[in-house]
C-alpha positions as a Python dict, from the first residue, in 0.01 Angstrom:
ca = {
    (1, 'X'): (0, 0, 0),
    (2, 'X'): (119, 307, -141),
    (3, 'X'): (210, 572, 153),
    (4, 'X'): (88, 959, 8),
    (5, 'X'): (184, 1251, 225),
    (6, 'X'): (-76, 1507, 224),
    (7, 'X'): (66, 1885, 210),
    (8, 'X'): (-168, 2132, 309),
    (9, 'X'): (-154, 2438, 85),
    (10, 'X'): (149, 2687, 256),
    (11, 'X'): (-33, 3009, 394),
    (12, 'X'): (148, 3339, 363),
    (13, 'X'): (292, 3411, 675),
    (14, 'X'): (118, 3767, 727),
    (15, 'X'): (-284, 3842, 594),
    (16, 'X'): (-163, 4194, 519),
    (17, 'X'): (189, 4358, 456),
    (18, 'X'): (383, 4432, 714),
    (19, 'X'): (311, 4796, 890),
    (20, 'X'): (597, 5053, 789),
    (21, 'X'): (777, 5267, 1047),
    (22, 'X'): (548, 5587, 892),
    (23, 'X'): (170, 5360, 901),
    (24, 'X'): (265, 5283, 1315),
    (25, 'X'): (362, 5648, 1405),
    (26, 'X'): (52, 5783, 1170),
    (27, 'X'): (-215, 5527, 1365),
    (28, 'X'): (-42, 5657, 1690),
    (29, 'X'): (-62, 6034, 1598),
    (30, 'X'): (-459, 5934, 1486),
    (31, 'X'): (-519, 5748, 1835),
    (32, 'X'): (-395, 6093, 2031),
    (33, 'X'): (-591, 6325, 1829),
    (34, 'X'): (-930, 6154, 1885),
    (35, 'X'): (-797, 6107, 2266),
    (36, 'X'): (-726, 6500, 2280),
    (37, 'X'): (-1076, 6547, 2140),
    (38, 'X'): (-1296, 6331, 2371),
    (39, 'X'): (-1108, 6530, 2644),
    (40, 'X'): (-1180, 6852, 2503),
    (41, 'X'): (-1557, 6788, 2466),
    (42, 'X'): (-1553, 6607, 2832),
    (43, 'X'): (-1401, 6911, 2993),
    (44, 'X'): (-1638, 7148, 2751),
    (45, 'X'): (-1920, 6971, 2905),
    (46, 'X'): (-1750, 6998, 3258),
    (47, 'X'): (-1745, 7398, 3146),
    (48, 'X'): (-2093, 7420, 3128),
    (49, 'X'): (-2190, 7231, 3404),
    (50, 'X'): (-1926, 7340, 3680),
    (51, 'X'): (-1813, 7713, 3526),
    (52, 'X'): (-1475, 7680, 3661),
    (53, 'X'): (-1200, 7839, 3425),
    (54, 'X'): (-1034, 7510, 3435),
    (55, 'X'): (-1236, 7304, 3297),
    (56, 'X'): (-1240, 7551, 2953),
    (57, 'X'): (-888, 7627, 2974),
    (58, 'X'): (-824, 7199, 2952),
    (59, 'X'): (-1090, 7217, 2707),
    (60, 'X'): (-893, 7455, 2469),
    (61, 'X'): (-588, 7307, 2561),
    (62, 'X'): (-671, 6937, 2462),
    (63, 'X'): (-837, 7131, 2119),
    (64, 'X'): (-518, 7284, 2010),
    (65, 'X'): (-353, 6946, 2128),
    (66, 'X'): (-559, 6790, 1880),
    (67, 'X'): (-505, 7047, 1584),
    (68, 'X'): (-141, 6954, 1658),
    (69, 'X'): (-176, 6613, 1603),
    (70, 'X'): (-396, 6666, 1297),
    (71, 'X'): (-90, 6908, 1141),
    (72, 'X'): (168, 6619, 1239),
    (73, 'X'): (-67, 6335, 1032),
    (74, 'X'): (-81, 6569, 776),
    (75, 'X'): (249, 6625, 700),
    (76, 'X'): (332, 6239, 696),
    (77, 'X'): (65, 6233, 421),
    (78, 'X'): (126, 6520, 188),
    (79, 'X'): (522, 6558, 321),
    (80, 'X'): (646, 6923, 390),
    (81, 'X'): (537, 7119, 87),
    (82, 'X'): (181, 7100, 301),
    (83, 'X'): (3, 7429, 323),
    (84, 'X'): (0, 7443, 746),
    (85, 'X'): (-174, 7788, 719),
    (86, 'X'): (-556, 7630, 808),
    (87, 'X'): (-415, 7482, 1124),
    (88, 'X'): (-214, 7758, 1260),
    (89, 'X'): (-509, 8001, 1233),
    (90, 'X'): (-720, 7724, 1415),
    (91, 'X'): (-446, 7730, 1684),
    (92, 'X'): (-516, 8083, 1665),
    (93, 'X'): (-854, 8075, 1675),
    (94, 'X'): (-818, 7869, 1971),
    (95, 'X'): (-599, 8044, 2208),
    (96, 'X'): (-787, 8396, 2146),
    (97, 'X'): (-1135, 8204, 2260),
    (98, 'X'): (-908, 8032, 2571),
    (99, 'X'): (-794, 8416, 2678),
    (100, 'X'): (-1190, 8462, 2737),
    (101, 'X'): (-1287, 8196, 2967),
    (102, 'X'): (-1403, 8304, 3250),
    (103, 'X'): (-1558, 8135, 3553),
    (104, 'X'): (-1964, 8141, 3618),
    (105, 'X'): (-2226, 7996, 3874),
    (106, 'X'): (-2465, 7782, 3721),
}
């Protein structure tokens, strides 16, 4: 009686390619910015309930955080010839509506 070996078809060792250097630091950069903005709208929400200065001034903070991390992802997709002017007015935008918090009783 004949004795057959039976190979199972060889699998590729990895589904997908393997993550470059640039895809793990751009996931990373993603997972902050939507971290810095749930903060921001927590402490926005802690702003209107509480009124302390604070809780806006961490609000604004974690926002321009978050632009930050949005002008970092940016540049590892369009590289340095990016036009940054759109986020730097946001950052702007940002720290002129932080210099008016003020505290309030609810």
């Amino acid at each position: 009686m004949p004795y057959y070996i039976f190979r199972l078809p060889e699998k590729p060792s990895l589904l997908f390619s393997k993550p470059s250097i640039e895809d793990l630091i751009y996931k990373d950069l993603d997972k902050k910015r939507t971290n810095a903005e749930f903060a921001a709208k927590r402490d926005s929400l802690d702003y209107s309930k509480f009124g302390s200065t604070i809780f806006c001034n961490s609000s604004f903070n974690s926002l321009i955080e978050s632009v930050n991390y949005s002008k970092q992802m940016d540049l590892y997709i369009m590289g340095k010839d990016i036009d940054l002017s759109k986020w730097d007015n946001s950052i702007k935008d940002y720290e002129n509506a932080r210099s008016k918090c003020r505290d309030f009783n609810p």
